[in-house]
N, C-alpha and C positions, 0 to 999 in steps of 0.2 A: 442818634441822628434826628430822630423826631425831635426830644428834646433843644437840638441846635436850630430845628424849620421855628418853634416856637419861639425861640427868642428873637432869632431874624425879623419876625413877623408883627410883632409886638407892634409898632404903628405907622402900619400901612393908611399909603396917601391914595394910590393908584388902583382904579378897578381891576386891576389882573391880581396886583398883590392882596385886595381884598378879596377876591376869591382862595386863593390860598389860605387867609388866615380861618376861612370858613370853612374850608376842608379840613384845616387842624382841630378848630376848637368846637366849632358846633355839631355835637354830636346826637342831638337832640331824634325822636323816633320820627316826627315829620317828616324830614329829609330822607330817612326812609320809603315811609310812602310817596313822598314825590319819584324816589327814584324806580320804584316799581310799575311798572308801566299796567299792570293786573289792578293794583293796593290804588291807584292815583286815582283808578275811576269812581270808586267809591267817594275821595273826597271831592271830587268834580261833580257826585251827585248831590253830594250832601250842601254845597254849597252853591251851585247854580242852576243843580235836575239833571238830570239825564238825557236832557235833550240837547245838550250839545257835546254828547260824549260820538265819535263813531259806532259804527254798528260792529259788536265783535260775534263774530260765528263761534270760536271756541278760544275756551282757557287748558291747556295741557301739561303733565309732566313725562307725559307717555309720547315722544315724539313717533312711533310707527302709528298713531292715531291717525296723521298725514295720508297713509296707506289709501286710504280708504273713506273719510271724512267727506261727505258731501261739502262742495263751496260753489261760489260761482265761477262765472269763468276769471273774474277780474280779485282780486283779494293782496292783501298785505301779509305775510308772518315774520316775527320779529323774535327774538326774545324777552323774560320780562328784567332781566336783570341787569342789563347793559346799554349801552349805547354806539351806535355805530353800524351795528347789523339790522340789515332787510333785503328781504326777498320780495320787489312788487311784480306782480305778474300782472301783465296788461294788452291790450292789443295795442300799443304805442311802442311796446320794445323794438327794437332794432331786430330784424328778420334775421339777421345773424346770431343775436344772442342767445346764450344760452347760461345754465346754474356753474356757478363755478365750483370748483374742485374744493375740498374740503379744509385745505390748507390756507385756503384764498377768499374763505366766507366770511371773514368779518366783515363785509363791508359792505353797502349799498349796492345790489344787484335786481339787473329790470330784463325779462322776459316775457317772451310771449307764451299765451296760455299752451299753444301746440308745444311748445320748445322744452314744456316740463314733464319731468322723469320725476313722481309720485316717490320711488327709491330712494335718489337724489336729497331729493328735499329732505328724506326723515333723515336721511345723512348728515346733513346739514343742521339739522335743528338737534341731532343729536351732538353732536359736536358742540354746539350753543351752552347746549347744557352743562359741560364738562369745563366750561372757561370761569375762571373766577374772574370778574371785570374791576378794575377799579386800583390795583396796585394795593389790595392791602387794607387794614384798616387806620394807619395813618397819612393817605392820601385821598381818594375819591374812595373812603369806607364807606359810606353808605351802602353801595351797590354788594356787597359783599353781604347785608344782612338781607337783602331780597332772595327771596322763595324763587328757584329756579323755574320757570315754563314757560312754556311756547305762544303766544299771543298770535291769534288770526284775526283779523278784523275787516273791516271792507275800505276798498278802494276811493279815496276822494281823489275825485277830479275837480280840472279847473274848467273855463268857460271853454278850453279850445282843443277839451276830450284829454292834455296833457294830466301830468301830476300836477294839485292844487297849489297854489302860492302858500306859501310860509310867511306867516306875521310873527314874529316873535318881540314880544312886549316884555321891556326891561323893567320891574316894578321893585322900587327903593319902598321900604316901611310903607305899603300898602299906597304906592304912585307911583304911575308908570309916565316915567320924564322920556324915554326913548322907545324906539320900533325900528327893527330890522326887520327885511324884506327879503326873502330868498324864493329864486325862480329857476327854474330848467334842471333841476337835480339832475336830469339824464340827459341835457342835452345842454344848450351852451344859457350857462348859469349865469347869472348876476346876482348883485347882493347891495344894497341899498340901504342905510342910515336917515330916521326921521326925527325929528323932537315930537314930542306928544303934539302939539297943534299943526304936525304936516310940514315943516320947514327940513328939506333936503337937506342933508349934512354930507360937507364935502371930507368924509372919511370913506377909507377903505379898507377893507377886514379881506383882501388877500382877492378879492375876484369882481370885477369891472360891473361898473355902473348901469342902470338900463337904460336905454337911449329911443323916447323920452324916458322922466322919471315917471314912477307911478303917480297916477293919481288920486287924491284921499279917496278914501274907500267911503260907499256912504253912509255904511253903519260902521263907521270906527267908533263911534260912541259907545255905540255898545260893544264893540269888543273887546276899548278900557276898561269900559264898566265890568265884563268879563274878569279881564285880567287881574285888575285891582282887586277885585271879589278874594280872587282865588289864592293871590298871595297879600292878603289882609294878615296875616299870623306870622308874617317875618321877615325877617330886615333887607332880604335880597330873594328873587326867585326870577328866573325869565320864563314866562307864559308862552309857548307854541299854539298859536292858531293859527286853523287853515279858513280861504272862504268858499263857497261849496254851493257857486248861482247866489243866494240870498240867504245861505243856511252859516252858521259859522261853527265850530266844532274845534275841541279841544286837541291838541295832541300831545304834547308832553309838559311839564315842568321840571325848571334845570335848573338846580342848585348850584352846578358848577360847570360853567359854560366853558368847554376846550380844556377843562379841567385845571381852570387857572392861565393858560399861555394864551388868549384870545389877542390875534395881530391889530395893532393900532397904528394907521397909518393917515396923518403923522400922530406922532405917539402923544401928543398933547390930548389929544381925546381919551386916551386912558386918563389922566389925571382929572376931565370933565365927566367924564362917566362914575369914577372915583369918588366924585365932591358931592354925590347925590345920595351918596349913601354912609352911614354913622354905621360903623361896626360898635358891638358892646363891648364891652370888656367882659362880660362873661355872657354866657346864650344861656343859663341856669337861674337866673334871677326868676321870679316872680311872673315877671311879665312873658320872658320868653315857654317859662314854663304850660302858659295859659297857649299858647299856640301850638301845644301836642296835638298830634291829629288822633278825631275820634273815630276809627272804625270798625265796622265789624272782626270777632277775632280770628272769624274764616277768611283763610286766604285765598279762596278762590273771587273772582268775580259775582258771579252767581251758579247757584247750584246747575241752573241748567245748561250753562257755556261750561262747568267741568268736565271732562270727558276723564 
């Protein structure tokens, strides 16, 4: 099977199918650490400091830590090896909400601080642990060589006390030609397309436009400047940044955005999203070899967020 995705894949036109051919063939230890959400911050210090990492309270493989862990009232936990699951506890949830049932956690959930059961959670986070994410290691492998644990960090807000806006910078061979814009995770979303100089692109990726559109941010400079930084070492990565008042802070990098299926609508914009980036024909040469990530060979964060 795998061997038939490889040959299908051989010369991809289109940014979806290019992501695909990067799930197959690049299997380089980077992609690793980008997918580790623990392993990432390391090279988020290495290459930009630490000052635009969030603030994380603890790194865990002991999910009844939960139990009993001092936090504040407002906080994030996540897992480190996937994508898709979070827990935000905040005082913006919906007074009704409450932690879903343990069949039903993979997925984005917003609570208020009163609405949490301490139990619950470790429930939950243990459950995280026991998922292997990724379909494998001939499809989104990466995530499958990440160190299983529990990620707490703190809460970024936006100017209106909600969850922060989502920047996510599309960076082809160290240039970020696009930026998508996502808002309202928990409440009524929109989702927005830019070209690097701020020109509103009339695509849609599955959920309506903001009405007006954003306006440039005014340190978008530096946030390219950011993004480009960080995916200087390879031929494709999308940069998650949030903005935080005046502060700007990383959140994730994603090798494989939707895991290859990202909606294009109309679908000409995949073949324009596609023309910005050269896949190699091998991700082993020389060059791509020189973009292994350097980090420590402890996997935790730091010794004193291990619990």
């Amino acid at each position: 099977m795998r061997r038939w995705r490889l040959l299908r894949s051989r010369r991809p036109s289109t940014f979806t199918d290019k992501v695909k051919y990067k799930m197959l063939r690049d299997h380089r230890e980077l992609l690793v650490t980008f997918a580790d959400k623990a392993a990432v911050r390391r090279y988020v210090t290495s290459i930009v400091g630490e000052g635009y990492l969030p603030v994380a309270y603890a790194v865990t493989d002991d999910p009844s830590v939960l139990r009993d862990i001092g936090l504040p009232t407002e906080f994030v936990v996540k897992p480190t090896h996937g994508s898709g699951a979070v827990v935000v506890i905040s005082g913006h949830a919906d007074s009704a909400a409450t932690l879903p049932s343990v069949d039903a956690c993979w997925s984005y959930t917003h609570a208020r601080p009163e609405a949490v059961d301490r139990e619950q959670l470790v429930r939950i986070a243990r459950y995280w642990l026991e998922q292997l994410y990724g379909q494998g290691p001939n499809r989104e492998w990466a995530y499958g060589r990440v160190p299983r644990k529990i990620l707490i960090e703190e809460l970024l807000r936006g100017p209106d006390g909600g969850i922060a806006d989502d920047f996510k910078f599309f960076v082809f061979h160290g240039r970020c030609e696009f930026v998508q814009v996502d808002t309202g995770r928990f409440g009524r979303r929109t989702q927005d397309f830019y070209r690097r100089a701020w020109t509103h692109l009339p695509l849609s990726g599955g959920h309506p436009h903001a009405n007006p559109p954003h306006p440039m941010p005014d340190n978008l400079t530096e946030m390219i400047n950011i993004a480009e930084l960080l995916g200087q070492s390879t031929d494709f990565v999308r940069v998650d940044l949030y903005l935080v008042g005046n502060r700007i802070v990383v959140g994730e990098l994603t090798s494989y955005p939707a895991g290859g299926q990202s909606p294009f609508e109309p679908k000409s914009f995949d073949l324009e999203f596609g023309r910005a980036w050269t896949v190699p024909s091998c991700y082993e040469d020389r060059r791509f070899r020189m973009g292994r990530a350097t980090t420590p060979a402890d996997d935790s964060v730091s010794d004193e967020l291990s619990m």
